[in-house]
DRENDO-1510 file (C-alpha; in Angstrom, 1 decimal, always signed):
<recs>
REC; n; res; u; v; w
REC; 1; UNK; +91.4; +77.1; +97.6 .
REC; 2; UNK; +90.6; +75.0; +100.9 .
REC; 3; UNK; +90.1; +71.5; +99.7 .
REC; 4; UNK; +91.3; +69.5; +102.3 .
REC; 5; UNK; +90.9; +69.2; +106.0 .
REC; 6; UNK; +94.8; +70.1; +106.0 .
REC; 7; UNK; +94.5; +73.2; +104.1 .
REC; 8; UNK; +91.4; +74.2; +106.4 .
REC; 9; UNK; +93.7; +73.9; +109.7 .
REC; 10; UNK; +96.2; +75.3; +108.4 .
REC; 11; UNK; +94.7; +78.7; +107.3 .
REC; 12; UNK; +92.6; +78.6; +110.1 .
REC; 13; UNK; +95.4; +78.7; +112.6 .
REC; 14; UNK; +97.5; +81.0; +110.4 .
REC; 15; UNK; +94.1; +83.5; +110.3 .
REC; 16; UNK; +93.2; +82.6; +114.5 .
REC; 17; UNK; +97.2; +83.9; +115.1 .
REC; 18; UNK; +96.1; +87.2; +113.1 .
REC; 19; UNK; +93.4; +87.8; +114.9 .
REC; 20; UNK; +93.6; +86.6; +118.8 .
REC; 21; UNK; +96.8; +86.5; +119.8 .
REC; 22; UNK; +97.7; +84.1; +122.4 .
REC; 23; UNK; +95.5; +84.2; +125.6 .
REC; 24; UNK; +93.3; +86.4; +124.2 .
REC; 25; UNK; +90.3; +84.7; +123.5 .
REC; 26; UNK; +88.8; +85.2; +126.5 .
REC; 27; UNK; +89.2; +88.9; +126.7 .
REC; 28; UNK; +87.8; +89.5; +123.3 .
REC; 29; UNK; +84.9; +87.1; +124.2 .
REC; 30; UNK; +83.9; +88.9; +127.4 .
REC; 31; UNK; +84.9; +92.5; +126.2 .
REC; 32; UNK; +83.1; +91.5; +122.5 .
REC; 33; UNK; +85.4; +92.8; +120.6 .
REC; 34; UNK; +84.8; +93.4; +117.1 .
REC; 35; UNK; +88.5; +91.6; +115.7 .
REC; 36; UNK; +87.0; +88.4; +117.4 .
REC; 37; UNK; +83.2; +88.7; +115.9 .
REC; 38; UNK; +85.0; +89.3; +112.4 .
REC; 39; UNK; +87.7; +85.9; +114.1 .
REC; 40; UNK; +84.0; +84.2; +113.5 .
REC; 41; UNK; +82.9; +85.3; +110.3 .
REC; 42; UNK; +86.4; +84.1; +108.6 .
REC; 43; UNK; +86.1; +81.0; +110.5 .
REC; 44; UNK; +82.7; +80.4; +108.9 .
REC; 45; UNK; +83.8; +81.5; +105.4 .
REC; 46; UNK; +86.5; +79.1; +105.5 .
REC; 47; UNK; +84.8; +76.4; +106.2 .
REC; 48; UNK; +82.0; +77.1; +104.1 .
REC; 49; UNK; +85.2; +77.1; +101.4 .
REC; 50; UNK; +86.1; +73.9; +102.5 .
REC; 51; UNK; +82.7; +72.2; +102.6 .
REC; 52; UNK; +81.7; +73.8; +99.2 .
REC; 53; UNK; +84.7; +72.4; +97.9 .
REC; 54; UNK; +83.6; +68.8; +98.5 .
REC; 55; UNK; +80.0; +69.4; +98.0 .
REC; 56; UNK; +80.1; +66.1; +95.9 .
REC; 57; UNK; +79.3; +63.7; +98.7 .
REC; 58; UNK; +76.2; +64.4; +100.8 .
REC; 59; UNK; +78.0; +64.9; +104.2 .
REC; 60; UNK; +79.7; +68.0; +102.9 .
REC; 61; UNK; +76.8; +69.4; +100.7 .
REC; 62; UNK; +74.7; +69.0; +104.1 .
REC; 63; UNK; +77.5; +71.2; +106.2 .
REC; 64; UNK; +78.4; +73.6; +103.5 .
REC; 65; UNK; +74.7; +74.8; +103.6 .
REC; 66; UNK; +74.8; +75.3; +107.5 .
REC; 67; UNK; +78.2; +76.6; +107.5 .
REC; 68; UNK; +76.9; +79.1; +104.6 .
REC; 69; UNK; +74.0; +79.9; +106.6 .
REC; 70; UNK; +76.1; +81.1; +109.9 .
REC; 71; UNK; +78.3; +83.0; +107.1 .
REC; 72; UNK; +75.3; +84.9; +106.0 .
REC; 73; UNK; +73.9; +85.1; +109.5 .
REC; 74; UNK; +76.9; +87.0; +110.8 .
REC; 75; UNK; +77.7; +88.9; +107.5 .
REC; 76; UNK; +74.8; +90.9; +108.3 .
REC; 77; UNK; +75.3; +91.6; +111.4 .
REC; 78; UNK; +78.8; +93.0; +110.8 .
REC; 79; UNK; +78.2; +94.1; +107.1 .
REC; 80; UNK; +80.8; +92.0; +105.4 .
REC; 81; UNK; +79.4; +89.8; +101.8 .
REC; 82; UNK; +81.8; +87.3; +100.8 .
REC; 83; UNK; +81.6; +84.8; +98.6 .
REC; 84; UNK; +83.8; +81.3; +99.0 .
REC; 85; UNK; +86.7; +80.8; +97.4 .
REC; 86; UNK; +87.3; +84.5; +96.8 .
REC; 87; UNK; +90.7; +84.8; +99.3 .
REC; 88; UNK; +93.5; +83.5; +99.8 .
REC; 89; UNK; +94.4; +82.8; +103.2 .
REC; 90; UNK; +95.7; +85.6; +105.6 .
REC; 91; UNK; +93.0; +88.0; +104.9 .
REC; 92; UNK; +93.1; +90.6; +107.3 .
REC; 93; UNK; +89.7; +92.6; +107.8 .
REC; 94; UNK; +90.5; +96.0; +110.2 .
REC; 95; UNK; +86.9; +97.5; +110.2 .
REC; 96; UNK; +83.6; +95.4; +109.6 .
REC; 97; UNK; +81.0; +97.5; +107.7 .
REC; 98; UNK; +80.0; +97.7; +104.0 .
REC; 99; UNK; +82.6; +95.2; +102.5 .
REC; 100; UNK; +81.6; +93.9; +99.6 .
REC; 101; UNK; +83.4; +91.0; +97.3 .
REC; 102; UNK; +82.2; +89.6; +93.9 .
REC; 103; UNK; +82.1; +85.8; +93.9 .
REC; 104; UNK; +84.0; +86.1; +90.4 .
REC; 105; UNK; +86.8; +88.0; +92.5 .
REC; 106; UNK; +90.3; +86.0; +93.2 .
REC; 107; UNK; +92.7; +87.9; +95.4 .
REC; 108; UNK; +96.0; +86.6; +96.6 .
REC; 109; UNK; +97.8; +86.1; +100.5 .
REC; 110; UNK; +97.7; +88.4; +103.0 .
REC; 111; UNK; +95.1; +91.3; +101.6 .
REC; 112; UNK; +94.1; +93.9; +104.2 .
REC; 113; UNK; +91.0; +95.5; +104.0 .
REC; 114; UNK; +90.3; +98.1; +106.3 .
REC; 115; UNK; +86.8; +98.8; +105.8 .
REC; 116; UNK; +84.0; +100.3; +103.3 .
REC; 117; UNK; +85.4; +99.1; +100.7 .
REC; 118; UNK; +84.2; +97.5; +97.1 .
REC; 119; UNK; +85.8; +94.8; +94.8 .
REC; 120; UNK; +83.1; +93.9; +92.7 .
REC; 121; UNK; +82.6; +93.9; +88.6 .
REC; 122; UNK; +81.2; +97.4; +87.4 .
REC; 123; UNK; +77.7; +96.0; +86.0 .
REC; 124; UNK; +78.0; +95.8; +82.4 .
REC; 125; UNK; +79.9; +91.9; +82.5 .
REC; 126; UNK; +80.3; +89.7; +85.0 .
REC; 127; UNK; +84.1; +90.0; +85.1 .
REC; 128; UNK; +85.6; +90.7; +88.2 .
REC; 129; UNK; +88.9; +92.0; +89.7 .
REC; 130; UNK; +92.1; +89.6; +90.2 .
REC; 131; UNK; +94.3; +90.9; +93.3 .
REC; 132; UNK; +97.8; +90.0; +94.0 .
REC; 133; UNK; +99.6; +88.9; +97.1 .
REC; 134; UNK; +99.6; +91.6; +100.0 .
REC; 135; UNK; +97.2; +94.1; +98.5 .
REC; 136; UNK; +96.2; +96.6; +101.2 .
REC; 137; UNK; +93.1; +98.8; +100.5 .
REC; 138; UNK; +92.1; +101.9; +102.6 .
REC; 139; UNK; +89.3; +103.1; +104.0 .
REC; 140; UNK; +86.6; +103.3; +101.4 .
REC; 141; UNK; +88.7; +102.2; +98.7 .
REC; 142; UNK; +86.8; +100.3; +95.4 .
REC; 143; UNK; +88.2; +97.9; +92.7 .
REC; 144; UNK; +85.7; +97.8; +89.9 .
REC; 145; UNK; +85.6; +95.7; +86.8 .
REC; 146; UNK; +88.1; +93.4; +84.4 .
REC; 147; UNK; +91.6; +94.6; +86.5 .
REC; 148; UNK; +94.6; +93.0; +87.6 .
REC; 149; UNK; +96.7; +94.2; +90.7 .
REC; 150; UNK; +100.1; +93.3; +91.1 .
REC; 151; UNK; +101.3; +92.1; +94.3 .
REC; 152; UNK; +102.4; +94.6; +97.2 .
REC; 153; UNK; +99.9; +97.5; +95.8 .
REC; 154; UNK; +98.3; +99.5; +98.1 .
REC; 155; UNK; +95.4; +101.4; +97.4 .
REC; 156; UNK; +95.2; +104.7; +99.3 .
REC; 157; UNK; +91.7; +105.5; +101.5 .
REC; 158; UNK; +88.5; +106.5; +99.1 .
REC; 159; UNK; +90.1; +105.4; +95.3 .
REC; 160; UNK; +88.4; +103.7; +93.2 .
REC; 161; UNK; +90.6; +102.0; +90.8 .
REC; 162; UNK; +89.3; +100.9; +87.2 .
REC; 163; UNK; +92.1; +100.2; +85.6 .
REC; 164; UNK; +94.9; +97.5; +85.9 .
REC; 165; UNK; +98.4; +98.2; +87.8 .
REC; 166; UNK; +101.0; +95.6; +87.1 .
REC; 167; UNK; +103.2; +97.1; +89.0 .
REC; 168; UNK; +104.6; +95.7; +92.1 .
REC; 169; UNK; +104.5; +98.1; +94.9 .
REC; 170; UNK; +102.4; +100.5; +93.3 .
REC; 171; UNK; +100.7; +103.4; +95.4 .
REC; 172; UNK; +96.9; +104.0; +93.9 .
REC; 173; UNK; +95.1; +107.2; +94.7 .
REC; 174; UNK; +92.6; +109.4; +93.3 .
REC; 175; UNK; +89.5; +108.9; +90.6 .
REC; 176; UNK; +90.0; +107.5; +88.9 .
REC; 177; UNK; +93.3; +105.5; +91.1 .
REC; 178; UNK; +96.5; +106.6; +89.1 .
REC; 179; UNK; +100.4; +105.6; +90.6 .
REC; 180; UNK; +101.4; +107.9; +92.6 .
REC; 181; UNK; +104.1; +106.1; +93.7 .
REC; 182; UNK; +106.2; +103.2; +93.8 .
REC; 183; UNK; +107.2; +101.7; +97.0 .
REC; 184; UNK; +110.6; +99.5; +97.0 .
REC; 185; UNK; +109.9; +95.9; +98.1 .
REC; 186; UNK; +112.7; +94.3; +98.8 .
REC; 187; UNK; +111.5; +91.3; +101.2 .
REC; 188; UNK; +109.2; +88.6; +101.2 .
REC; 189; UNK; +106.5; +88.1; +103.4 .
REC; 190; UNK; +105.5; +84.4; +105.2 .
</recs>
């Protein structure tokens, strides 16, 4: 959670290193390139995080609205719904398009999402899934309702998980998602 104007720089440049690497900027600006129109939209959600988080004084309440607004404005254009507060910081978007996030969601450093993809509550409660550290979801992939996902899972292009893995390095496919696999992890990641 981005509370103060520390934590906002400092995910900020971690997420601008991510997604324009050095002297870039100006090639992705004059080529458009999608990985710097998403750049934006994270910029926007995070301070929108930051803002919302210190929505008690009247300066901040004032700016969270605008910075929400752009969020929403460019989250349309590139079909990407995210609600504050939801990731942690590192989040790595591949493909804009029909990514969805339930405001109840929490889901830890460095996720990946590569595009289509769901995490969202399944419509009978409002409970939402909680993602670990370095989740990667494929193409299409869904996480529906009250689970937990350990750190390290990956969750193979077009399953739709519904139940909770606690296991690190799981491999989820299918649907339902089952394991199919357990990938060693043996490092850490910073």
């Amino acid at each position: 959670m981005i509370s103060t104007k520390k934590d906002l720089i400092k995910v900020l440049q971690a997420e601008k290193m991510m997604y324009l690497p050095r002297g870039s900027k100006f090639e992705s600006i004059l080529t458009s390139d999608n990985k710097y129109k998403i750049y934006l939209y994270l910029v926007a959600l995070r301070k929108t995080e930051y803002h919302y988080n210190n929505r008690n004084r009247l300066f901040h309440k004032l700016l969270y609205l605008m910075y929400r607004r752009r969020k929403n404005i460019l989250g349309r254009r590139l079909g990407l719904e995210i609600s504050e507060n939801s990731f942690a910081a590192e989040l790595m978007i591949h493909h804009s398009g029909n990514i969805v996030v339930n405001g109840y969601a929490r889901i830890g450093k460095q996720c990946i999402l590569h595009g289509n993809n769901c995490i969202g509550n399944d419509g009978k409660s409002f409970d939402a899934p909680i993602l670990g550290e370095r989740v990667r979801l494929g193409v299409g992939a869904k996480v529906i309702g009250n689970v937990t996902i350990a750190d390290d899972v990956v969750i193979a292009a077009g399953a739709v998980v519904v139940e909770s893995c606690l296991v690190r390095g799981a491999v989820l496919a299918g649907v339902p998602a089952k394991c199919i696999k357990v990938n060693s992890v043996d490092f850490e990641v910073n």
